[in-house]
C-alpha positions, 0 to 999 in steps of 0.5 A: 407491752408485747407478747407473743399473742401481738407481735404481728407479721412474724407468724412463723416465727413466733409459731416455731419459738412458741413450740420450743417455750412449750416443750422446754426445749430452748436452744441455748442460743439463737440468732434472729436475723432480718431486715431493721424494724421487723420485730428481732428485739422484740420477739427476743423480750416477748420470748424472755416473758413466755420463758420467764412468766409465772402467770401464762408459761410459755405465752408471757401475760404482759401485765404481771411483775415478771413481764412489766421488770422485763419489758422495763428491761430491769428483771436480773435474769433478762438483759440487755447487751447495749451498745456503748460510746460513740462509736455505738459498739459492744466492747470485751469488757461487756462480756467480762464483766457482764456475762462471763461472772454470772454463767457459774450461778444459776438464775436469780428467780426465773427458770432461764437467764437471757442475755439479748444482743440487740445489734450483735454485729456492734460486738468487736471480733474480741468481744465476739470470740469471748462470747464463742467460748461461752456458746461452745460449752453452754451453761445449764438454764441460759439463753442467748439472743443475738439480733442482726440485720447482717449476719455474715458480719458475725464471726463463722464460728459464732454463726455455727453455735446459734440456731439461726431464725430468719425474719422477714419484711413486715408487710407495709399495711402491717407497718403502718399500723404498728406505727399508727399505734406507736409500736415500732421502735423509734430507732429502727423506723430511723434505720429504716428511713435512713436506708430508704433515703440512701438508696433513693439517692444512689439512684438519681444523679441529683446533688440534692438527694445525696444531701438529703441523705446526709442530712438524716444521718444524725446518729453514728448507731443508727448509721451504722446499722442502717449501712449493715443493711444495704451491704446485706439487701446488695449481699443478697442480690448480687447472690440471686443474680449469680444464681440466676445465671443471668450476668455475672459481672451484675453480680460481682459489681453487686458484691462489690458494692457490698464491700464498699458499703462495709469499708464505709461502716468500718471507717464510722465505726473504728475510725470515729468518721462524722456520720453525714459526711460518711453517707454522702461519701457513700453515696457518691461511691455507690452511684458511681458503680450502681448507676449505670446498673440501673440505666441499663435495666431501665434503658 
């Protein structure tokens, strides 16, 4: 189980929400933003249990009843906007039904209610302008948590209205060892082999790496995901190069390659595409842009 005292490689961060836990001054919502695997849903529970334990306010015990229902994700005042159907989206009826009913009444039995969005780019744009309404006038003793790998995906507005805290990479000695330990979750250590296997194939003109690619998209979810964040890594690069001043066109070539990318998760997502054909397309699209890119920083 973990709580704030073992999440490692978030220091900052952990450091700052600790802070806000001790002074009982929780923004009404957050939004964690970073790279897949780095820890955003998990912190986003951990926080839930130091709000929410009786046992070590403002840490989280991790072994009394309050912090085993949340971390089984069956505490009534903790939970867990999830993803429905194929096409892995959170749609408006989630809000209705699951959030809206409940802002009238205070929490059941803990101090705060939490509503945690593991992926709050899977929201459809209804489902995101039904919950602006509720960021716009809080209620009292709530807390939202919307986690993303790309944020500028997120409606503006709903930006806006959450405090934004930014995640970083976990270091790979780091890495390893939560994986040693069985500590990072499955589904987005799929996520993040999957982007690794997509970038390794728009960089070499082989017929093989792109199959390779295709082969590891077996999941539309995590497809989805991992396709938010390459448009978010050629985002922030074409941003860095335009900054630098070094070569604009690099840049806009970049930025494009970010629209291409998220063409290519609409069509998955809206339009039900098979996911491995979508990688493959993906690919052949990114290589044909990206490629000479890379021939001429290595030439």
């Amino acid at each position: 189980m973990v709580t704030f005292a073992n999440i490692r490689g978030q220091e900052r961060v952990v450091d700052m929400l600790s802070r806000a836990v001790g002074r009982d001054a929780l923004a009404h919502a957050y939004l964690f933003s970073g790279p897949a695997g780095a820890g955003k849903h998990t912190t986003a529970v951990a926080l839930a249990m130091a709000r929410c334990c009786p046992e070590a306010p403002g840490r989280g015990c991790g072994a009394c009843a309050t912090c085993e229902r949340i971390d089984a994700g069956i505490h009534p005042d903790v939970q867990t906007l999830a993803r429905q159907g194929a096409a892995q989206i959170i749609p408006i009826d989630t809000i209705r039904k699951q959030v809206v009913p409940q802002l009238g009444m205070p929490p059941h039995e803990a101090p705060v209610r939490f509503f945690l969005v593991e992926e709050a780019t899977a929201m459809q744009e209804a489902a995101q302008n039904a919950l602006l309404k509720t960021l716009e006038e809080p209620p009292p003793r709530t807390c939202f948590v919307l986690s993303t790998t790309a944020p500028f995906r997120l409606l503006p507005t709903i930006r806006s209205r959450c405090q934004r805290i930014a995640f970083s990479a976990l270091p790979a000695k780091i890495r390893a060892g939560l994986e040693a330990g069985g500590d990072v979750d499955a589904g987005a250590e799929a996520v993040t082999d999957l982007v690794t296997a997509i970038h390794r194939a728009i960089a070499t003109s082989g017929m093989q790496a792109a199959l390779d690619a295709g082969a590891a998209a077996r999941d539309r979810g995590e497809v989805a995901l991992a396709m938010s964040a390459i448009a978010a890594d050629l985002a922030d690069r074409a941003r860095a190069v335009a900054r630098a001043g070094d070569d604009l066109g690099q840049a806009r070539i970049l930025a494009e390659s970010a629209g291409v990318v998220l063409e290519a998760q609409t069509g998955l997502t809206m339009f039900n595409a098979h996911p491995q054909l979508a990688v493959e397309d993906l690919v052949d699209r990114l290589r044909e842009r990206l490629l000479p890119l890379a021939e001429v920083a290595h030439g």
